[in-house]
C-alpha positions in Angstrom: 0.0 0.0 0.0 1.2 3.4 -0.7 -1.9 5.5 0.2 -1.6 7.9 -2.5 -5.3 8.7 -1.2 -5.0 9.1 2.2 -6.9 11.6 3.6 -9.2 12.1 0.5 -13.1 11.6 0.3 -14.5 9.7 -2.4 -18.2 9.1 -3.6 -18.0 5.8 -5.9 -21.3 4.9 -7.9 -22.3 2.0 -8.7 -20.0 0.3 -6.1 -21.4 -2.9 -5.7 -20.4 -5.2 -8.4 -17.9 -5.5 -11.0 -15.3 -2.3 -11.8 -17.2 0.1 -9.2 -16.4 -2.8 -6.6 -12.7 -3.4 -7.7 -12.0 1.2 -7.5 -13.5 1.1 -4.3 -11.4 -1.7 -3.0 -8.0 -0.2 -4.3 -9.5 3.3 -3.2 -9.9 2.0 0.6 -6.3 0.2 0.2 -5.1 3.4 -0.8 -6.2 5.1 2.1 -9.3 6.9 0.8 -12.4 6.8 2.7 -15.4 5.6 0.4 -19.3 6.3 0.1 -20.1 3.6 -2.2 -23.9 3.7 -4.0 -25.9 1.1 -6.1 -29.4 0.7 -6.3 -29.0 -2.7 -4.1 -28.0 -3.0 -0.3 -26.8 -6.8 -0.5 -24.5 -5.9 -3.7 -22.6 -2.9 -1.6 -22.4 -4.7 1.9 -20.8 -7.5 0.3 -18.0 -4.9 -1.3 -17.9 -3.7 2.3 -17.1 -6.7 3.9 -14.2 -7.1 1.9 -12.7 -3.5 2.7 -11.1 -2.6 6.1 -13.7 -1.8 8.6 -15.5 1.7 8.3 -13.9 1.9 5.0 -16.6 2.0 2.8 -19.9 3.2 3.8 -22.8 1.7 2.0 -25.7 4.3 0.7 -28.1 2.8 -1.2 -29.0 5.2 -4.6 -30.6 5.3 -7.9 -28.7 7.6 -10.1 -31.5 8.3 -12.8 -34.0 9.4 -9.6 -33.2 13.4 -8.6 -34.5 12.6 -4.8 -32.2 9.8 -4.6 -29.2 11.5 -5.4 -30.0 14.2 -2.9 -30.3 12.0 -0.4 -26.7 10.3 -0.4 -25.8 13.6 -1.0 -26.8 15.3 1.9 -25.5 12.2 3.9 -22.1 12.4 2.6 -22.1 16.4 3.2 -23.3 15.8 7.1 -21.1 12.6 7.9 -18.0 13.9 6.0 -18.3 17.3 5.0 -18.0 16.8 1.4 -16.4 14.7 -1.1 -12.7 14.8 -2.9 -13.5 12.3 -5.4 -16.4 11.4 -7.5 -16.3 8.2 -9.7 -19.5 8.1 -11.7 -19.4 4.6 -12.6 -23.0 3.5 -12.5 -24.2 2.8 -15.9 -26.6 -0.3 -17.8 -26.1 -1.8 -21.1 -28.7 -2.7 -23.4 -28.0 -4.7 -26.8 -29.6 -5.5 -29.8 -31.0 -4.3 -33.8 -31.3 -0.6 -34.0 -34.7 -1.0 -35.1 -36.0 -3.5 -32.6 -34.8 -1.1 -29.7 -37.6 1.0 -29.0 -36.6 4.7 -27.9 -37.6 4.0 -24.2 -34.3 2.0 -23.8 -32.5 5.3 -25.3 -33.9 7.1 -22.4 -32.9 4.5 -19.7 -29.5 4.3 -20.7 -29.1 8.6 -20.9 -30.9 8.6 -17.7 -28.4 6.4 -16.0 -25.0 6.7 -18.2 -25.2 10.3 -18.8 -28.0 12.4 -16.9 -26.6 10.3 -13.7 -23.1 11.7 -14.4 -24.7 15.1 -14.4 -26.8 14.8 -11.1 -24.0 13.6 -9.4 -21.2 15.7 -10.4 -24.0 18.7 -9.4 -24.5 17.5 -6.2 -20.8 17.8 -5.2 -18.9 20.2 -7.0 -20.0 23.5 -5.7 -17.5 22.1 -2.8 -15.1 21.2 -4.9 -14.7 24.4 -6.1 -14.7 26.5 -3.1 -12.1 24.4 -1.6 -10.2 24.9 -5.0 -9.7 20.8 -5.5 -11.3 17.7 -7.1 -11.3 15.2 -9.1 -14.1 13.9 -11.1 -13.6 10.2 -12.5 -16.1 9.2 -15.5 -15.9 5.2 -16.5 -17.0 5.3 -19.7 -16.0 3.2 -22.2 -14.2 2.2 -26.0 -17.7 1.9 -27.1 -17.8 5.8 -26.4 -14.8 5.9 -29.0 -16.0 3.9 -32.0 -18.6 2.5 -33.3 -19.5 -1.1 -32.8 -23.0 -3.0 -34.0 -25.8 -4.1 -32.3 -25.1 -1.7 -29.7 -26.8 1.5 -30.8 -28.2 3.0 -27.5 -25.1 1.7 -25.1 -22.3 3.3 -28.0 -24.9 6.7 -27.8 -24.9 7.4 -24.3 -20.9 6.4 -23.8 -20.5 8.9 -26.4 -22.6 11.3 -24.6 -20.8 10.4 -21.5 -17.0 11.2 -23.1 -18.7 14.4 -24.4 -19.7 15.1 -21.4 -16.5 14.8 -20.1 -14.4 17.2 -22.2 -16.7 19.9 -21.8 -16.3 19.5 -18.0 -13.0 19.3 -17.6 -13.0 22.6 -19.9 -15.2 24.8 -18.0 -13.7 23.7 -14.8 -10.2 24.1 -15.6 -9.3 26.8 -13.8 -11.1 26.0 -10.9 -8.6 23.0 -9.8 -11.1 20.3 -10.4 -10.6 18.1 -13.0 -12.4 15.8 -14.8 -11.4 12.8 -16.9 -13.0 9.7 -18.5 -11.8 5.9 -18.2 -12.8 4.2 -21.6 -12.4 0.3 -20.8 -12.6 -2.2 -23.3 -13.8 -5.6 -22.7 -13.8 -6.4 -18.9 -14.7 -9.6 -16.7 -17.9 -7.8 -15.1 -21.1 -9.4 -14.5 -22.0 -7.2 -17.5 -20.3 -9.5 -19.8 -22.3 -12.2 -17.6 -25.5 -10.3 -18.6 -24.7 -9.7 -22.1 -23.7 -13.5 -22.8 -26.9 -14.3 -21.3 -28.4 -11.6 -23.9 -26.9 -12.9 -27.2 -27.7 -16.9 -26.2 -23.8 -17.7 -25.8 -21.8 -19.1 -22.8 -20.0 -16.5 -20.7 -16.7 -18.7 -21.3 -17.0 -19.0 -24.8 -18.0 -15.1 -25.0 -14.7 -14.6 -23.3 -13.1 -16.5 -25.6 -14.4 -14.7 -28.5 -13.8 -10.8 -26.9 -10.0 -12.2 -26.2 -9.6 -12.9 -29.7 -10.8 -9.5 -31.1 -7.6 -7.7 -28.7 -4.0 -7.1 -30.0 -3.2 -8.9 -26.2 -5.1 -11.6 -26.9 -7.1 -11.3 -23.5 -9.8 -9.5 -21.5 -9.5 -7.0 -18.6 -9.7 -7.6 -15.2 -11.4 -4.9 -13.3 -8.3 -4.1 -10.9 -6.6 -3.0 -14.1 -9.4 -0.5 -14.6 -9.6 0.8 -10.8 -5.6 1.0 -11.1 -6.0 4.2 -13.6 -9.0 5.2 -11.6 -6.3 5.6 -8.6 -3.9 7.6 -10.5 -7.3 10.0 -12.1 -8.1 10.2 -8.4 -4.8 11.1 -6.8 -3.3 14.2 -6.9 -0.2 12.7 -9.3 -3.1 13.7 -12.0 -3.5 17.3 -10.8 -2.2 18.8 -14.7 -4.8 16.5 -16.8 -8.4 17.3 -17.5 -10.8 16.6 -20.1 -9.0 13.5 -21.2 -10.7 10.1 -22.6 -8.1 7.3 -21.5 -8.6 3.9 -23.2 -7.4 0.8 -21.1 -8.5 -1.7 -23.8 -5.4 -4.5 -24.3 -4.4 -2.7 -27.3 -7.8 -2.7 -29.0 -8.1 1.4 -28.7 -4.8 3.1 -29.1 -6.3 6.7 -29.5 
């Protein structure tokens, strides 16, 4: 451990499973202390139990609902005054023909991918800025890079999400906060579980498959992910803003 976040605050969404797990794992080994959010209870007290005691504080929140975001906000500003960090990594996939994806399933995926970036950010930057320091962490993903088939809405509002991004980091350059994107590419999440189970194909032989289409030959673990999500997080990042970082095996090398 080297604690490269010791002392510093962190909100984490979507903290219970997969990538939003592993960052708030390496954040608490790091030194940070964590408000972790998902929409289920079991999902978070189970990252919790794997954390140092006291670590990670469990706050259950729905990222598309305004309400519920002002809730875990105004517990995070009572219990700790504010938050350092803010990794908006809560987000849902949905899959299939462009034209059999009705344009309700475009709204659930802004709502939660993009909008909840957006209600989140709001709720804690205003402190942020007056204390001159931040950092804003967006997972988004390659598919917010390229263009891929069969994957209309999810692609849309990953693109909306690196959009997003740059314009933040922009406008709040000079304000010390910054604000960068993490652009994974295919990572061992139980979203690859749920997409496997979406196409019909086994979640081994899907793996198989997405290893195949990298230059390295394999998929991503989500430590690798919460590894860059340390260094966006830490104050070793403190010159970059508005930056889209692809950790993809060699699959995205722009």
């Amino acid at each position: 451990m080297t604690q490269r976040l010791e002392g510093k605050r962190a909100v984490i969404t979507g903290g219970g499973r997969g990538i939003g797990r592993a960052i708030a794992l390496a954040y608490a080994r790091e030194g940070a202390l964590c408000v972790i959010t998902s929409r289920k209870l079991e999902d978070l007290e189970a990252t919790a139990e794997q954390a140092p005691p006291g670590a990670l504080r469990p706050v259950v929140c729905d990222v598309s609902d305004d309400a519920s975001v002002s809730a875990m906000a105004d517990f995070v500003h009572e219990q700790f005054g504010g938050a350092d960090i803010v990794v908006n990594n809560a987000g849902i996939h949905a899959a299939g023909r462009f034209l059999d994806i009705d344009p309700a399933t475009y709204s659930r995926l802004f709502e939660v991918n993009v909008v909840g970036i957006v209600r989140v950010s709001h709720a804690f930057l205003e402190g942020m800025i007056e204390r001159g320091r931040g950092s804003i962490v967006n997972i988004a993903s390659t598919a917010g890079l390229f263009e891929s088939p069969g994957q209309a809405p999810y692609n849309a509002s990953k693109h909306g999400a690196v959009g997003l991004t740059r314009c933040m980091g922009l406008e709040l350059a000079a304000s010390g906060v910054t604000c960068n994107a993490i652009c994974p590419g295919f990572v061992d999440t139980p979203m690859l579980e749920g997409f496997a189970e979406l196409v019909g194909a086994e979640s081994d032989e899907l793996r198989a498959q997405l290893a195949q289409r990298t230059p390295m030959g394999r998929i991503l673990s989500p430590d690798e992910v919460a590894n860059l999500a340390i260094y966006l997080g830490s104050d070793e990042s403190s010159g970059m803003t508005g930056q889209t970082m692809a950790i993809s095996n060699g699959m995205r090398m722009s």
